[in-house]
BATOR-261958 format. One record per atom (N, C-alpha, C): x, y, z; residue number from 0; residue in one letter. Coordinates in steps of 0.02 Angstrom, whole numbers, plus 50000, padded with zeros to 5 digits. Layout:
X; Y; Z; NUM; A $
...
***
This chain:
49987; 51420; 48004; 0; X $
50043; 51392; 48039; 0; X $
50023; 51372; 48110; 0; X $
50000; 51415; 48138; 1; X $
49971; 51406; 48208; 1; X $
49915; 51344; 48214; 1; X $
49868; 51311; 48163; 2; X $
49830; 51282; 48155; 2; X $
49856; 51217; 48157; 2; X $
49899; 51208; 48105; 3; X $
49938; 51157; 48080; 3; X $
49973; 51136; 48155; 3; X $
50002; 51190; 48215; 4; X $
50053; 51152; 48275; 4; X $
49997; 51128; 48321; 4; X $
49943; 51166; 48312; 5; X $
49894; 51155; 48375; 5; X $
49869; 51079; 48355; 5; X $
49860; 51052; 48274; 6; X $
49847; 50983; 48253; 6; X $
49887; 50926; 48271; 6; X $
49958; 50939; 48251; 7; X $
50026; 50910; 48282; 7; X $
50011; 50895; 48358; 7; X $
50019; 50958; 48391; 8; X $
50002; 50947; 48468; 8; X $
49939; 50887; 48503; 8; X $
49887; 50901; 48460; 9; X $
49842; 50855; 48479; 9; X $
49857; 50786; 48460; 9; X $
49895; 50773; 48385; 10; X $
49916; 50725; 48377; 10; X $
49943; 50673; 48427; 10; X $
50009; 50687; 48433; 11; X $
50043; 50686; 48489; 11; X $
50022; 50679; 48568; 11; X $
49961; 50719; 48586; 12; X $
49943; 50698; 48646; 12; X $
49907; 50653; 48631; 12; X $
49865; 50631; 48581; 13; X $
49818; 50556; 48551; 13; X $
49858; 50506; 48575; 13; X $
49927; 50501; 48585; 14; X $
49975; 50448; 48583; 14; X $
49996; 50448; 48667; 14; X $
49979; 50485; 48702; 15; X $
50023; 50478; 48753; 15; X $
49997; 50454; 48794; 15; X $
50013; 50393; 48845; 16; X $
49984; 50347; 48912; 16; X $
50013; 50389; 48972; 16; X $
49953; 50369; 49004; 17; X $
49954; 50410; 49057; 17; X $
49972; 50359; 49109; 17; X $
50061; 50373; 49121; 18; X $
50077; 50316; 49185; 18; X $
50068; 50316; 49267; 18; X $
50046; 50278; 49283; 19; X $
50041; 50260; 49369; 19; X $
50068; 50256; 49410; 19; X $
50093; 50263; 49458; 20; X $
50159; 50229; 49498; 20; X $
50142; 50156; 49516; 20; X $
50187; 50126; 49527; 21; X $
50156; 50049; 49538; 21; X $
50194; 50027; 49615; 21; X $
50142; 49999; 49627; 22; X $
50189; 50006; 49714; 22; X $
50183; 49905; 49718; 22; X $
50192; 49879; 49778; 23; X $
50188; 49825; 49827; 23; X $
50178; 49819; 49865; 23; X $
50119; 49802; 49886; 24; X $
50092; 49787; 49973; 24; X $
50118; 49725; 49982; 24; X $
50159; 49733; 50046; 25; X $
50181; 49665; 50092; 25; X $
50137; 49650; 50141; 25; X $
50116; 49612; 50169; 26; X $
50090; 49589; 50211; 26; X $
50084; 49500; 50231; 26; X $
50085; 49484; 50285; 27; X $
50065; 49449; 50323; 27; X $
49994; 49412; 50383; 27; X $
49978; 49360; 50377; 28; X $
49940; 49352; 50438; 28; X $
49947; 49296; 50466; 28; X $
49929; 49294; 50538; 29; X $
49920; 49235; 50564; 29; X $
49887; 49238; 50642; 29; X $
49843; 49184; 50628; 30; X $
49796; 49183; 50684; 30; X $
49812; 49124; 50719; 30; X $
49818; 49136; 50786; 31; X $
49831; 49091; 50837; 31; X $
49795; 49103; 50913; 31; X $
49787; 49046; 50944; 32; X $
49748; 49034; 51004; 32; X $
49796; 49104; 51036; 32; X $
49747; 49123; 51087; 33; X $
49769; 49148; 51158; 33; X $
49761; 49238; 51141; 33; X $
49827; 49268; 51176; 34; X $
49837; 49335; 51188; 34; X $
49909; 49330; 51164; 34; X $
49915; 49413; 51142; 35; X $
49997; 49448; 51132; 35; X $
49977; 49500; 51163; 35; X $
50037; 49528; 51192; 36; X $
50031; 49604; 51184; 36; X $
50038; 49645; 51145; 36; X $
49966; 49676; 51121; 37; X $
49950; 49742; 51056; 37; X $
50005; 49780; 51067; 37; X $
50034; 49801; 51124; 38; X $
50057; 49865; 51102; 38; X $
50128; 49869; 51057; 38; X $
50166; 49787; 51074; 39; X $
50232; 49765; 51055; 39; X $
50201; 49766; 50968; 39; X $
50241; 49807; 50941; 40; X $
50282; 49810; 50867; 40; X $
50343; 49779; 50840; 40; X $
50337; 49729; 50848; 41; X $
50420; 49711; 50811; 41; X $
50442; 49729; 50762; 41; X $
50491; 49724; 50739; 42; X $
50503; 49746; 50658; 42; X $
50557; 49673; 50659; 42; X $
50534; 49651; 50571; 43; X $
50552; 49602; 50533; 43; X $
50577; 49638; 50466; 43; X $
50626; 49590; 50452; 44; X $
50656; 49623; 50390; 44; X $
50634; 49572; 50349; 44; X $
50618; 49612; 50283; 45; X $
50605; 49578; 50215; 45; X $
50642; 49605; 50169; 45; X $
50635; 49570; 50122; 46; X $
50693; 49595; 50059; 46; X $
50639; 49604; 49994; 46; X $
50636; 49684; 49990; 47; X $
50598; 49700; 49932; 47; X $
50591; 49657; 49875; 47; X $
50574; 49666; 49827; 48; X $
50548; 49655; 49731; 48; X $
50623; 49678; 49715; 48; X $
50654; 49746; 49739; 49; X $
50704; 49747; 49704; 49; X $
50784; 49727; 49725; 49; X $
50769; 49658; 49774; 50; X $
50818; 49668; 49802; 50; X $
50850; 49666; 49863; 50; X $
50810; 49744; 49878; 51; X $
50857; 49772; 49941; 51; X $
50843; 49724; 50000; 51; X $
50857; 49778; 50052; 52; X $
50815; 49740; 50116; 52; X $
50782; 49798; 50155; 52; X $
50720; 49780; 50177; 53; X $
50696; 49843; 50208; 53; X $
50667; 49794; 50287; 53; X $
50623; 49849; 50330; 54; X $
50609; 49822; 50391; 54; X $
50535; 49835; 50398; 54; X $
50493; 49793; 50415; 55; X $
50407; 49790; 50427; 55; X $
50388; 49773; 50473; 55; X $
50355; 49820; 50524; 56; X $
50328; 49828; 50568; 56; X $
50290; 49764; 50566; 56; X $
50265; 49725; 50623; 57; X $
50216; 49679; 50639; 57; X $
50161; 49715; 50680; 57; X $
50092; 49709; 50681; 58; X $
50043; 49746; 50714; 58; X $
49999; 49666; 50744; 58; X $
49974; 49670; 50805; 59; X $
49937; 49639; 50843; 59; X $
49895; 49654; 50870; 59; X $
49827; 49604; 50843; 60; X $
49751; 49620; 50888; 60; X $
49723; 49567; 50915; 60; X $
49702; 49579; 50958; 61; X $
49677; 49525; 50980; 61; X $
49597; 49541; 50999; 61; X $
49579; 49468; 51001; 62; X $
49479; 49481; 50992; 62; X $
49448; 49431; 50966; 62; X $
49389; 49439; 50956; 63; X $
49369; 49361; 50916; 63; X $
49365; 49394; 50840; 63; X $
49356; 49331; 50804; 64; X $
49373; 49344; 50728; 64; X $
49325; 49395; 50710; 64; X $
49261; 49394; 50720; 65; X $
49225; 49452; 50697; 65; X $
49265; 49528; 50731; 65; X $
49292; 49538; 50781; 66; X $
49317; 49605; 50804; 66; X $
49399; 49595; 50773; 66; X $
49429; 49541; 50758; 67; X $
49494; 49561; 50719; 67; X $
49480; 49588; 50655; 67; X $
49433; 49567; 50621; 68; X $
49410; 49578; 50570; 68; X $
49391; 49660; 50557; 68; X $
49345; 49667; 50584; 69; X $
49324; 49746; 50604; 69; X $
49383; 49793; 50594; 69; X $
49437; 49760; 50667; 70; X $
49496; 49796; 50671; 70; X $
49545; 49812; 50602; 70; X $
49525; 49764; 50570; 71; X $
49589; 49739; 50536; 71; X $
49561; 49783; 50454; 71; X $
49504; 49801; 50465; 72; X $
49474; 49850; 50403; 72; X $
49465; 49908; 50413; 72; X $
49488; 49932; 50492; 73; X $
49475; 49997; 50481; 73; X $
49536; 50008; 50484; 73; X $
49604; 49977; 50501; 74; X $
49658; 49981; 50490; 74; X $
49674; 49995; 50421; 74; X $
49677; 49946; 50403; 75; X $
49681; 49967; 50324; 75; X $
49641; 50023; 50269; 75; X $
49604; 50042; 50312; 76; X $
49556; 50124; 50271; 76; X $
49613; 50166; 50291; 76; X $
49642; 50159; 50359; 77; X $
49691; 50206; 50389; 77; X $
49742; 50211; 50380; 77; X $
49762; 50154; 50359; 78; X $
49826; 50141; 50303; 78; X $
49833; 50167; 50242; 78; X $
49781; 50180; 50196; 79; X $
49782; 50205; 50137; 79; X $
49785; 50281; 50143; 79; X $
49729; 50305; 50193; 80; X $
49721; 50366; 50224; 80; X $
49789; 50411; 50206; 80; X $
49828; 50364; 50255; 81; X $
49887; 50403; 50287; 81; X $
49922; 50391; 50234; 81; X $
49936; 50361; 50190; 82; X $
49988; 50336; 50162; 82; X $
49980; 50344; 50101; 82; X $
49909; 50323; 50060; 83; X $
49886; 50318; 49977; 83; X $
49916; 50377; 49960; 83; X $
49892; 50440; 49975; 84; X $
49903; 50502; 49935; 84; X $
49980; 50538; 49937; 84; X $
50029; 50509; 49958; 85; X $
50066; 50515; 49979; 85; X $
50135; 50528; 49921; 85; X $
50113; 50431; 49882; 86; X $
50166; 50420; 49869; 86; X $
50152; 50411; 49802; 86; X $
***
């Protein structure tokens, strides 16, 4: 009897997918002549996948393209960092 549930059981787990959470990265860019000030964050509202409406920070660097670039990848390691394991 015990043989027979432990077969069932395995059965049954043979069948089962193992689900993910599925997320959406928003993002934006745009490169333009001159200076901003880094430290100003605005927030912009977007309207999710489902809908709603939520609000997204804007981030600013300034530099030449090779150091936005730089910037702009270690940002995003730091983004996942903080954030990947999270959710």
């Amino acid at each position: 009897m015990a043989e027979r549930r432990k077969r069932a059981t395995r059965a049954v787990q043979s069948h089962l997918k193992v689900v993910r959470p599925q997320y959406t990265l928003c993002y934006g860019m745009r490169l333009d002549s001159g200076t901003a000030p880094e430290q100003a964050h605005p927030h912009v509202p977007v309207r999710l996948p489902d809908g709603s409406e939520g609000e997204m920070s804007l981030h600013v660097i300034n530099g030449s393209v090779q150091e936005i670039r730089a910037h702009l990848l270690q940002s995003i390691d730091a983004f996942f960092e903080i954030y990947g394991d999270e959710k």
